[in-house]
C-alpha positions in Angstrom: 0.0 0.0 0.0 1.3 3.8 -1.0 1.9 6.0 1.7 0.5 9.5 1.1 2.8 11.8 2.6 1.8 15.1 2.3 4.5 18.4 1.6 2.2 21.5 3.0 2.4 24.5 1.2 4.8 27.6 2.0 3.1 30.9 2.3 5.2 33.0 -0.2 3.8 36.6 -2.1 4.8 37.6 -5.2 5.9 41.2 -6.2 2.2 42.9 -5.8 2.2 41.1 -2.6 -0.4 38.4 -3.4 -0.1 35.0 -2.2 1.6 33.1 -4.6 2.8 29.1 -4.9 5.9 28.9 -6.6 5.3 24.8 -6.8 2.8 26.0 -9.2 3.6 29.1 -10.5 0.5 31.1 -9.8 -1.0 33.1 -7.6 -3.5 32.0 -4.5 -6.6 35.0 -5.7 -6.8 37.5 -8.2 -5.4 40.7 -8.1 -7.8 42.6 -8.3 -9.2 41.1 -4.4 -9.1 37.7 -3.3 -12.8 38.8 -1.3 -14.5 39.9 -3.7 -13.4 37.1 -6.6 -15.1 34.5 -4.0 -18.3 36.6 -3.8 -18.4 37.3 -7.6 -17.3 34.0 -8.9 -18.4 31.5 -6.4 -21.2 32.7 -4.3 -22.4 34.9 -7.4 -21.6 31.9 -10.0 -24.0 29.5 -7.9 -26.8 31.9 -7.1 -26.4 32.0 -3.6 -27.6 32.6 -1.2 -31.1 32.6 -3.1 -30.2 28.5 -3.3 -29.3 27.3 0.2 -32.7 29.2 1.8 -35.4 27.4 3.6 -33.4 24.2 3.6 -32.5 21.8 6.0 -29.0 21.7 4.7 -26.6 23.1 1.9 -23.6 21.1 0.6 -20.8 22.9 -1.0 -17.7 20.9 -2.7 -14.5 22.5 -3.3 -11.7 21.5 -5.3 -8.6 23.5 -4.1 -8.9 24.9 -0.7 -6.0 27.0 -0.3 -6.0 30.0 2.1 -9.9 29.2 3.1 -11.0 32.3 1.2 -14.1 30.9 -0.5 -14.8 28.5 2.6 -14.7 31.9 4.8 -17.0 33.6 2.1 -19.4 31.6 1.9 -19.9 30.8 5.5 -20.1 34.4 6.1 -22.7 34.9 3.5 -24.5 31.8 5.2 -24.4 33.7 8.8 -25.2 37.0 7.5 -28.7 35.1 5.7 -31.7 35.1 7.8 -33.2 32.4 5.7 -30.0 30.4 5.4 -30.3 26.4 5.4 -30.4 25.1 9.0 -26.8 23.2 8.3 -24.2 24.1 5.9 -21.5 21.7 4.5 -18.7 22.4 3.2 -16.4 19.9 1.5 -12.8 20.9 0.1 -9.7 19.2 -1.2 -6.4 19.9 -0.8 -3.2 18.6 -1.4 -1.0 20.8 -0.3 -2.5 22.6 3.1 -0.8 25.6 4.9 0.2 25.3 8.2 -2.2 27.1 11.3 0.6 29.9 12.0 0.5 30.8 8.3 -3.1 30.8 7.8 -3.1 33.2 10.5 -0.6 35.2 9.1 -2.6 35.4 5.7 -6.3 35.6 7.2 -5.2 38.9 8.5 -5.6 40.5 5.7 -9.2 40.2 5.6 -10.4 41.9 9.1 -14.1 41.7 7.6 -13.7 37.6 8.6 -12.0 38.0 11.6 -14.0 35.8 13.5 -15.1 33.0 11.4 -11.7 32.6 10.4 -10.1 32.4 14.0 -12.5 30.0 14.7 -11.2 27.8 11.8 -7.8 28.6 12.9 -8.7 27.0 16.3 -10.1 24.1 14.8 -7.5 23.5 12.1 -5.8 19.7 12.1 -2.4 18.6 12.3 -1.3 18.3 8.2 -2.1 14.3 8.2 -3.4 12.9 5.4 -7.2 12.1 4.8 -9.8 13.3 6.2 -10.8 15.6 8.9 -14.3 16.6 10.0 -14.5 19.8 11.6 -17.7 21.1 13.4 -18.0 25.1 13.6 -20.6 27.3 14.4 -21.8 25.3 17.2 -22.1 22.5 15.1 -24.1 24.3 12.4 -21.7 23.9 9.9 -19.3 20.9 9.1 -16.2 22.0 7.2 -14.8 18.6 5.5 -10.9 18.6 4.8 -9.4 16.1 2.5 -5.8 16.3 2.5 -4.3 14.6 -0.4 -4.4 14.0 -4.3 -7.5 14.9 -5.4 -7.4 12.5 -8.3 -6.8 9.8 -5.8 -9.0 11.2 -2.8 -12.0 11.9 -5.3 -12.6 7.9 -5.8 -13.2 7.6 -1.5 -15.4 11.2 -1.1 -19.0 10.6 -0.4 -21.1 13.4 -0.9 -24.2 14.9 -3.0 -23.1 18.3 -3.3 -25.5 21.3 -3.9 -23.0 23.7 -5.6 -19.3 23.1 -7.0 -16.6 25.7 -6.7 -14.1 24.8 -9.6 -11.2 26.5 -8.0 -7.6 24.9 -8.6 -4.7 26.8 -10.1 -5.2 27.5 -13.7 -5.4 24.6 -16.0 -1.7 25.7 -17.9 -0.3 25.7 -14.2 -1.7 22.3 -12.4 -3.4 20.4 -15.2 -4.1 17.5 -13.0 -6.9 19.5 -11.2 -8.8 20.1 -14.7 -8.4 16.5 -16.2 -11.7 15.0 -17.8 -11.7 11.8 -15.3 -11.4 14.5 -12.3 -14.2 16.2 -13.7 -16.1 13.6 -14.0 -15.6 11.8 -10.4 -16.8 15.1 -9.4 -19.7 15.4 -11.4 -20.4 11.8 -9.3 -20.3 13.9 -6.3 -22.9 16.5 -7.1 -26.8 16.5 -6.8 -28.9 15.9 -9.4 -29.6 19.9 -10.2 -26.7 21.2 -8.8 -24.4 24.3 -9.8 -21.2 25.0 -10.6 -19.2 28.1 -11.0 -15.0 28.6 -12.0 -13.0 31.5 -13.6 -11.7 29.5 -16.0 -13.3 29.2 -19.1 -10.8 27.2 -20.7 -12.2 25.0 -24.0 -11.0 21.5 -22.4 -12.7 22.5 -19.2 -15.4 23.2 -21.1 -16.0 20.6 -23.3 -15.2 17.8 -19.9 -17.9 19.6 -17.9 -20.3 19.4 -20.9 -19.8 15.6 -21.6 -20.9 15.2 -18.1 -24.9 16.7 -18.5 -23.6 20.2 -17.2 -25.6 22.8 -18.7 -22.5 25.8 -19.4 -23.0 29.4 -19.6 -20.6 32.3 -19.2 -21.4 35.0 -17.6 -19.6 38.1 -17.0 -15.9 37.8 -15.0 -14.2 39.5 -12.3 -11.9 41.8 -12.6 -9.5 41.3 -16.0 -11.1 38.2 -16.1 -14.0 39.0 -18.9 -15.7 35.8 -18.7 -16.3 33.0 -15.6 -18.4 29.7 -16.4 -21.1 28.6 -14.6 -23.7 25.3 -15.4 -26.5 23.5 -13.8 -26.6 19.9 -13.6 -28.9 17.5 -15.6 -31.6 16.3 -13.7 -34.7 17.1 -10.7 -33.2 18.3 -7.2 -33.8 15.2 -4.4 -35.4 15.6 -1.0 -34.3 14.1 2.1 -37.4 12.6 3.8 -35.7 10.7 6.6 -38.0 11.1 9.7 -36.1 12.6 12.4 -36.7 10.4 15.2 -35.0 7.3 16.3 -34.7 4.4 19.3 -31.1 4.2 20.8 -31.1 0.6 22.3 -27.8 1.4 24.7 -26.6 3.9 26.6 -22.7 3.0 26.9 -20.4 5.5 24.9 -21.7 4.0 21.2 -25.3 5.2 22.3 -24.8 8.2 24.0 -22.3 9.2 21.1 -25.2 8.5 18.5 -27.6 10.1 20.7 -25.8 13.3 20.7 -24.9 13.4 17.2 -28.9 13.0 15.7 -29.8 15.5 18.2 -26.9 18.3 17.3 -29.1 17.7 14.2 -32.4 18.7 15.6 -33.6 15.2 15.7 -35.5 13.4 18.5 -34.2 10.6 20.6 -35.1 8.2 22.9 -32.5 6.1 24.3 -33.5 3.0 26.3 -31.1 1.4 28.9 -31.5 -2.1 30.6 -29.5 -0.7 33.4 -30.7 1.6 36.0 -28.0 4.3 34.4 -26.1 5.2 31.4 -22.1 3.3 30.9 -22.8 0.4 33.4 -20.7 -2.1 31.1 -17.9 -1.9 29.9 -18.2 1.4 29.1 -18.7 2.2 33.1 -14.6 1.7 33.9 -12.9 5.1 35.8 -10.3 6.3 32.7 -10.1 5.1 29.4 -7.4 6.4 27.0 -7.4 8.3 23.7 -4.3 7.9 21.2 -4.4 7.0 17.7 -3.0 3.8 16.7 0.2 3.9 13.8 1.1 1.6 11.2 4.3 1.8 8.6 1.6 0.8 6.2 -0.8 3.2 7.3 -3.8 1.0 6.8 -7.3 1.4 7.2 -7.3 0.7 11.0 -4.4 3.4 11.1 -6.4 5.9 8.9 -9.6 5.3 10.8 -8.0 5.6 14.1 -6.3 9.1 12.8 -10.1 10.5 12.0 -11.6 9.3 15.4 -8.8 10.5 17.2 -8.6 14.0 16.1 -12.5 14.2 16.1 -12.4 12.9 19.7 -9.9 15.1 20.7 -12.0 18.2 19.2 -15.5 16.7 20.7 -13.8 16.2 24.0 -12.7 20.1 24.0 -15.9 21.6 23.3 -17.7 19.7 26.0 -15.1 21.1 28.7 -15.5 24.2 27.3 -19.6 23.9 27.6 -18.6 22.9 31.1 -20.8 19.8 30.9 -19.1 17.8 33.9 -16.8 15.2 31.9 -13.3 14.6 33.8 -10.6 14.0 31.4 -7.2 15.3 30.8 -5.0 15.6 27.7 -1.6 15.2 29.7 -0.2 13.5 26.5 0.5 9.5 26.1 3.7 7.7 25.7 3.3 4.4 23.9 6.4 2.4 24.6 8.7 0.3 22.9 9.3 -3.5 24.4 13.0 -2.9 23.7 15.6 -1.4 21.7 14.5 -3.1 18.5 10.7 -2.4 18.8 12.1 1.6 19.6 13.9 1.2 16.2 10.9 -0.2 14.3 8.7 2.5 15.6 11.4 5.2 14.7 11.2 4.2 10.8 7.9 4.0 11.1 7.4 7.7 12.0 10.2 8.6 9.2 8.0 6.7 6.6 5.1 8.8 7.6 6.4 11.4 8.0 3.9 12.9 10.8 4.0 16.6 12.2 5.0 16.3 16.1 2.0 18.4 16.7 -0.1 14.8 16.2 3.6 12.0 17.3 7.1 12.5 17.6 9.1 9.9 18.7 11.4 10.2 22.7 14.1 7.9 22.8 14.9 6.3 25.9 16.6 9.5 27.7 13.6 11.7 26.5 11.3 9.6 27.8 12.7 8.6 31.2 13.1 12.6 31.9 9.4 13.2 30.5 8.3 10.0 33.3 10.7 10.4 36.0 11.5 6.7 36.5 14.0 3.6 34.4 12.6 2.9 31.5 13.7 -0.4 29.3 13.0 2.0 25.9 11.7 5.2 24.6 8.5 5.5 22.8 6.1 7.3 20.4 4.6 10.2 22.4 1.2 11.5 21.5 1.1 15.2 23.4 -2.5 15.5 23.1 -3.4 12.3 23.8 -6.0 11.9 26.9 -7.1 10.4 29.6 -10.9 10.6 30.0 -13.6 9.5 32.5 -16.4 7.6 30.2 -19.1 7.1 32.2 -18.7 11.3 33.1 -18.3 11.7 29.2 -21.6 9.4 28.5 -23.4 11.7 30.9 -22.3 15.1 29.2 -23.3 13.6 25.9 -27.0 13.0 26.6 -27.5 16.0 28.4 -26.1 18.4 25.7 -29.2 18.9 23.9 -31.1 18.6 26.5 -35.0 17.2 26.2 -34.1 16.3 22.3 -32.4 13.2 24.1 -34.8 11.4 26.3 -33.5 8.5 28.4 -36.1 5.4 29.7 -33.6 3.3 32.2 -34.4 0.2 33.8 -35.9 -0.8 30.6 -34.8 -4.2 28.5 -35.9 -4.8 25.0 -36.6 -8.2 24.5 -37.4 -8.4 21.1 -37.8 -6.2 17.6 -40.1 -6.6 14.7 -40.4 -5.1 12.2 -44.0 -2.9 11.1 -45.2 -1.1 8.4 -43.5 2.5 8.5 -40.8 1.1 11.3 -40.0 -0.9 14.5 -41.7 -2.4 17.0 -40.2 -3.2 20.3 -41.6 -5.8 23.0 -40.2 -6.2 27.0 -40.0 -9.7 28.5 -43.2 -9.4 29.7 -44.3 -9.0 26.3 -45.5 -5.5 26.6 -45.3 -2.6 23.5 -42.3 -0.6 24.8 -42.2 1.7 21.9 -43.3 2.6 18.0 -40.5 4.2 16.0 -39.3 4.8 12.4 -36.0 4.1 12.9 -33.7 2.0 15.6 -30.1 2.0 16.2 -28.8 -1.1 17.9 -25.7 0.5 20.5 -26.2 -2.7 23.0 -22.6 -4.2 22.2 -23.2 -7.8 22.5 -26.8 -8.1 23.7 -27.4 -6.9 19.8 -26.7 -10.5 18.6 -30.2 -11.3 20.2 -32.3 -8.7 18.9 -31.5 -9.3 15.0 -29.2 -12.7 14.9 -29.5 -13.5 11.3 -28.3 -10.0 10.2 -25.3 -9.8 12.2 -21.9 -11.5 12.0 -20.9 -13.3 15.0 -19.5 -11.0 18.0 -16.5 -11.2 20.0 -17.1 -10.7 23.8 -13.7 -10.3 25.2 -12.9 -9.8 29.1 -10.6 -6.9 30.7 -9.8 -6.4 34.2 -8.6 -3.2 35.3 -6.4 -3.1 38.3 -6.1 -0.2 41.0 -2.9 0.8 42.2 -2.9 3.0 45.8 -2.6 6.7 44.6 0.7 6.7 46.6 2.1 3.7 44.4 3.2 5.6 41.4 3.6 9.3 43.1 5.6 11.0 40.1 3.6 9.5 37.2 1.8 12.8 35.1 1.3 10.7 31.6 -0.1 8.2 30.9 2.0 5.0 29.8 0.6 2.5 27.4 2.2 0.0 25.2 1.5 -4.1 26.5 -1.3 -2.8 28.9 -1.4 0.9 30.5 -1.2 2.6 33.7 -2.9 6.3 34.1 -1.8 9.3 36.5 -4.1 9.3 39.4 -7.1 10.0 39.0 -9.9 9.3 42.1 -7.2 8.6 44.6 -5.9 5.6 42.5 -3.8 4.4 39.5 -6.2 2.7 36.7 -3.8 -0.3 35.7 -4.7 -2.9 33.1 -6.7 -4.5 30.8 -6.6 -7.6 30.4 -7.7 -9.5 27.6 -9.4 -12.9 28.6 -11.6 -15.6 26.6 -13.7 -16.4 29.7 -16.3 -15.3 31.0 -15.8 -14.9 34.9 -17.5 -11.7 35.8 -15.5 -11.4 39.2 -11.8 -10.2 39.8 -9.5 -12.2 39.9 -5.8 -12.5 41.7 -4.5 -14.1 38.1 -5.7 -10.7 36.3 -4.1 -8.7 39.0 -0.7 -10.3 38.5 -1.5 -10.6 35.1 -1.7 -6.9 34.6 1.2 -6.1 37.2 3.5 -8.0 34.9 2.5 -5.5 32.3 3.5 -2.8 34.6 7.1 -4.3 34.7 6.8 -4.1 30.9 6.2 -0.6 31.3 8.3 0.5 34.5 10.6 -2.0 34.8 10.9 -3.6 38.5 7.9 -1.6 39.4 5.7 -4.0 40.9 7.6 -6.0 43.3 6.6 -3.7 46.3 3.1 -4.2 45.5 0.6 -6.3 47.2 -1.3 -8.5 45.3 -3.4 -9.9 47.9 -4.8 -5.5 48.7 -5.8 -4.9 45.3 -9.1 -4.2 43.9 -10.0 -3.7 40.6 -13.1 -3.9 38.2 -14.3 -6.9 35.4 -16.1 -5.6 32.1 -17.2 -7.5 29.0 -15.9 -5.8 25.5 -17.3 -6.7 22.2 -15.9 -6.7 19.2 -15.6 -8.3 15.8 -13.6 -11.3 13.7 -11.7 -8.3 11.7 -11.6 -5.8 15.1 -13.7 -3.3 13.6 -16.7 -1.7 14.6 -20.1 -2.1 13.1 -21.4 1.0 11.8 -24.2 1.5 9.5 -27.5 0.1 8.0 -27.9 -4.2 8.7 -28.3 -6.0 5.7 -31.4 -8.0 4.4 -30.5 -11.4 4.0 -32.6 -11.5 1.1 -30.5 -9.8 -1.4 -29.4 -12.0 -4.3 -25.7 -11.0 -5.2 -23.9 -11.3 -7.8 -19.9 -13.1 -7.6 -18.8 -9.5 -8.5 -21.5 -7.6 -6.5 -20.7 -4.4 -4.1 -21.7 -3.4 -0.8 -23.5 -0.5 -2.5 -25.4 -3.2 -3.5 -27.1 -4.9 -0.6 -30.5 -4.2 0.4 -31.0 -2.6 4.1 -33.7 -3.6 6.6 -35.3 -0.2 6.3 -34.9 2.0 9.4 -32.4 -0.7 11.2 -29.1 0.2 12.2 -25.9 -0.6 14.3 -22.9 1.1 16.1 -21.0 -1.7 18.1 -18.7 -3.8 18.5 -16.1 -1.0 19.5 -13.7 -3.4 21.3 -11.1 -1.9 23.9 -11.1 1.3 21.7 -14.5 2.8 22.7 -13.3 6.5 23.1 -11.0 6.1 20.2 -14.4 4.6 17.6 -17.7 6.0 19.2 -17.3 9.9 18.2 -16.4 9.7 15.1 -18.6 6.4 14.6 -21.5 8.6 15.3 -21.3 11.2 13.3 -20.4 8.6 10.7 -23.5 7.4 11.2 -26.1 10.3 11.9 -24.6 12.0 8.4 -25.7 8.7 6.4 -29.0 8.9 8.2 -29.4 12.5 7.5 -27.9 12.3 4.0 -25.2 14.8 4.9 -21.6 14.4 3.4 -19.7 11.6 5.4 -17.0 12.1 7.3 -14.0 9.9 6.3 -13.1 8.5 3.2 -15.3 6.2 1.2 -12.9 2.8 2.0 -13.2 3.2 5.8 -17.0 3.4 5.6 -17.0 -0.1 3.9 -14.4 -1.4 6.4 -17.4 -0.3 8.8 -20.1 -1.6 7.1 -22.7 -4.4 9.0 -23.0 -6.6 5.8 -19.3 -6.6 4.7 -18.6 -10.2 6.4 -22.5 -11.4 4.7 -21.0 -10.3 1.0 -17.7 -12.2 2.0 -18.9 -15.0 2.9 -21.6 -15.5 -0.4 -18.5 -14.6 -2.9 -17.0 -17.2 -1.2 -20.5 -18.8 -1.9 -20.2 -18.2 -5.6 -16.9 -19.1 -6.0 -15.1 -15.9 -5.6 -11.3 -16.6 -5.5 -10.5 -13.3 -5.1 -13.3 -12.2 -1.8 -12.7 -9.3 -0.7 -9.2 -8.3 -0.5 -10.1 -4.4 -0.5 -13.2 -2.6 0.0 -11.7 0.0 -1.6 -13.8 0.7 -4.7 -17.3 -0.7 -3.5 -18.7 2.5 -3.8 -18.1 3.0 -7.1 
């Protein structure tokens, strides 16, 4: 697998002081005013903001995103519009992003934006590859970065875009941005009566766009420029008709992460919990941990783990600065090497990606003992973002956010589903109608096996005991330390150590788990555990679940009844209508369930998705059904990327 490695742009001006590329020899925005080109050419070019009123949402896609002029624009046309679209969505490309400093240093020059573009400043990622979902705006709009290629990114965007801003470097300058197959994976993208505007009237541009059912007129330019192109797209605008009201069966971090994204979109939620309280499982332990996982390959777990992790870490800020009662703490994480050759395998590993030390950076074993305070057998990546955090404090702040749009019935065990015209209907034990709804997201980990067993690939349920350590046992530890096991800072008057991972299913603690997870503290700080007590130590049990492939389930559950084809896609398996799953999150709850859910509540709102198209099929319920029946027709090839099943 290719490693994208991305080079970031470097904020140079030419002569008249504009901001110019010289790895493309041109210039960022007209001459004549980078402000008003966007208004003229892109907002003017697309008729808005006549188009985006009285909707419930507005999707804009972007080729080229540059400086953020056009993304700044438009969002400040969108504020400034009384009847503006309830949600706005903005979706951009761009392979060669500037740095936070300089688009601070560049957004200057347009005081008029001030604040919207601080906020992006704020929000804006470390320069990783892929995707990155940012929520401004108070969640009202969703600004959708996709660092990287656009010829190669264009394949894995998902979207239905209302308006296209054509908007890369001229044609004679970056030809790879104008090529006919771009053009055409991006008419893919767009709505079925969607606009497009560009400055470049170029005859090859021209003639791609109108090969593709774009309508083409030009219309008067901006500035020099005498002529811009604008088109419609063949074909009767789409509406949404989702009902906007759904069962949550769950209230561990999967459901109270879904539950919060469907009600930042105005939906209404009823979350039912068997327990008399929200993250009594396994999602009920004192501290988990949030860190990204890294691979040389950078594979789809790698990828997916860099979106949910970033996501997370944004999520987890705005809810302590809402001051909604979640304890966490982003004291940075230091994942440790077993010895000096793992240290060297993860060392190449961070040259062949290449990472900014804003997201990892690597502390040998000096570093790292300074950074601890204690012998260490090797240094380690360090993540100095990464998290500690309280889940069953975080499960709380999540349903409470939107207050009465999340309604919570505890004490309350579904038995059974079935399906009805218009829905789902669910039944207690006793046999009693607990509810009527339209649409039902099974969050329930493992107990979701029982509730629709034919549609679901077996699950995993895997045992972890944590282990607490006296708060006086590891008095100088600040990080957190991770690598075969973990051990946190203190946090409650104790050290969180663990987890185990057990095939059994003994519910109670155990003096094997404790030594078991003491010999990981050796691993960790060598010689550590000798002055410990065994026999003194408590600890919790907690059931994970998770999956044959160690991936969550996330998305629509299959009907069994779909006849396939040996070459068939997942695009082309028939849903239960109205049924749904996020589960299956294993020991990397924190790390799946935000990003998960707003996976999830933009396919069920039809809103641009949030990572690339591959990682939503490496998600997807049915992808183990469609395995298995190509292996069914004789498929000798099942499966060995998801890749290109959207296509």
């Amino acid at each position: 697998m290719r490693v994208c490695r991305l080079l970031p742009a470097r904020l140079t001006f030419n002569a008249a002081g504009i901001p110019y590329s010289p790895a493309f020899d041109d210039i960022y925005h007209s001459s004549d005013g980078g402000l008003a080109q966007a208004c003229h050419v892109f907002l003017g070019g697309n008729d808005l903001p006549s188009r985006w009123q009285e909707r419930q949402s507005f999707t804009v896609l972007e080729t080229g995103f540059g400086l953020g002029l056009n993304f700044l624009v438009t969002w400040q046309a969108w504020r400034e519009d009384p009847r503006r679209s309830a949600r706005l969505h903005f979706v951009s490309v761009e392979k060669h992003p500037f740095s936070r400093k300089d688009l601070a240093l560049v957004h200057c020059r347009w005081p008029e934006l001030a604040s919207r573009a601080i906020e992006l400043q704020h929000a804006w990622p470390p320069l990783t590859p892929g995707a990155h979902c940012l929520l401004l705006d108070g969640g009202r709009v969703t600004l959708t970065l996709f660092f990287g290629d656009a010829n190669d990114l264009i394949r894995k965007i998902r979207v239905s875009a209302d308006a296209l801003f054509l908007d890369g470097f001229a044609p004679s300058k970056n030809p790879d941005l104008w090529q006919p197959d771009l053009l055409k994976g991006l008419t893919r993208l767009c709505a079925p009566g969607a606009t497009l505007a560009t400055w470049s009237v170029a005859a090859e541009v021209r003639e791609a766009l109108s090969a593709r059912r774009w309508r083409l007129e030009k219309r008067p330019g901006f500035g020099h420029k005498r002529e811009m192109l604008c088109g419609v797209l063949f074909g009767e605008p789409k509406k949404n008709e989702t009902p906007r009201r759904a069962l949550i069966i769950g209230a561990g971090l999967a459901g109270a992460a879904i539950a919060e994204r469907l009600a930042a979109r105005n939906w209404e939620v009823l979350v039912m919990e068997r327990h008399p309280g929200a993250a009594m499982e396994a999602s009920g332990n004192p501290v988990g941990l949030l860190h990204p996982m890294l691979a040389r390959d950078d594979n789809i777990a790698a990828r997916l783990s860099r979106a949910g992790y970033l996501f997370g870490l944004r999520l987890l800020n705005e809810l302590a600065a809402e001051d909604q009662g979640m304890r966490w703490n982003s004291c940075g994480i230091l994942q440790l090497a077993r010895d000096a050759e793992q240290e060297q395998e993860q060392c190449d590993t961070l040259r062949i990606l290449a990472f900014p030390s804003e997201y990892v950076d690597f502390l040998g074993r000096a570093a790292a003992e300074k950074k601890v305070g204690h012998t260490l057998a090797a240094g380690g990546w360090h993540y100095p973002a990464g998290a500690w955090v309280s889940p069953p404090t975080l499960c709380q702040a999540l349903l409470r956010r939107h207050g009465e749009r999340v309604a919570t019935r505890y004490n309350t065990s579904v038995a059974r589903l079935e399906r009805i015209a218009g829905g789902w209907r669910t039944w207690s034990d006793s046999g009693e109608v607990l509810t009527e709804t339209p649409l039902v997201v099974l969050a329930n980990a493992f107990d979701a096996a029982h509730l629709a067993p034919a549609n679901m690939e077996p699950l995993v349920r895997i045992r972890g005991q944590v282990t607490y350590l006296p708060c006086d046992t590891l008095p100088f530890l600040k990080h957190v330390l991770c690598g075969n096991g973990y051990v946190t800072p203190e946090v409650d008057g104790f050290h969180s150590l663990g987890a185990t991972f057990d095939f059994d299913s003994d519910p109670a603690v155990s003096m094997k788990s404790h030594r078991d997870n003491l010999h990981h503290l050796d691993g960790l700080l060598p010689g550590y555990s000798s002055a410990i007590d065994t026999s003194k130590l408590k600890g919790r049990v907690a059931f994970r679940t998770t999956t044959i492939d160690r991936m969550p389930l996330v998305g629509a559950l299959p009907d069994l009844q779909t006849p396939l084809r040996r070459e068939a896609r997942l695009r082309e398996y028939r849903r239960l209508p109205g049924l749904h799953a996020l589960l299956a999150l294993g020991s990397r709850g924190l790390l799946w369930a935000p990003i998960a859910a707003e996976l999830l509540a933009a396919q069920l709102s039809g809103e641009p998705l949030p990572v690339e198209g591959d990682l939503v099929d490496a998600l997807d319920p049915a992808r183990f059904l469609l395995r298995t029946q190509r292996r069914s027709l004789g498929d000798a090839t099942i499966m060995n990327s998801l890749q290109d099943d959207h296509l």
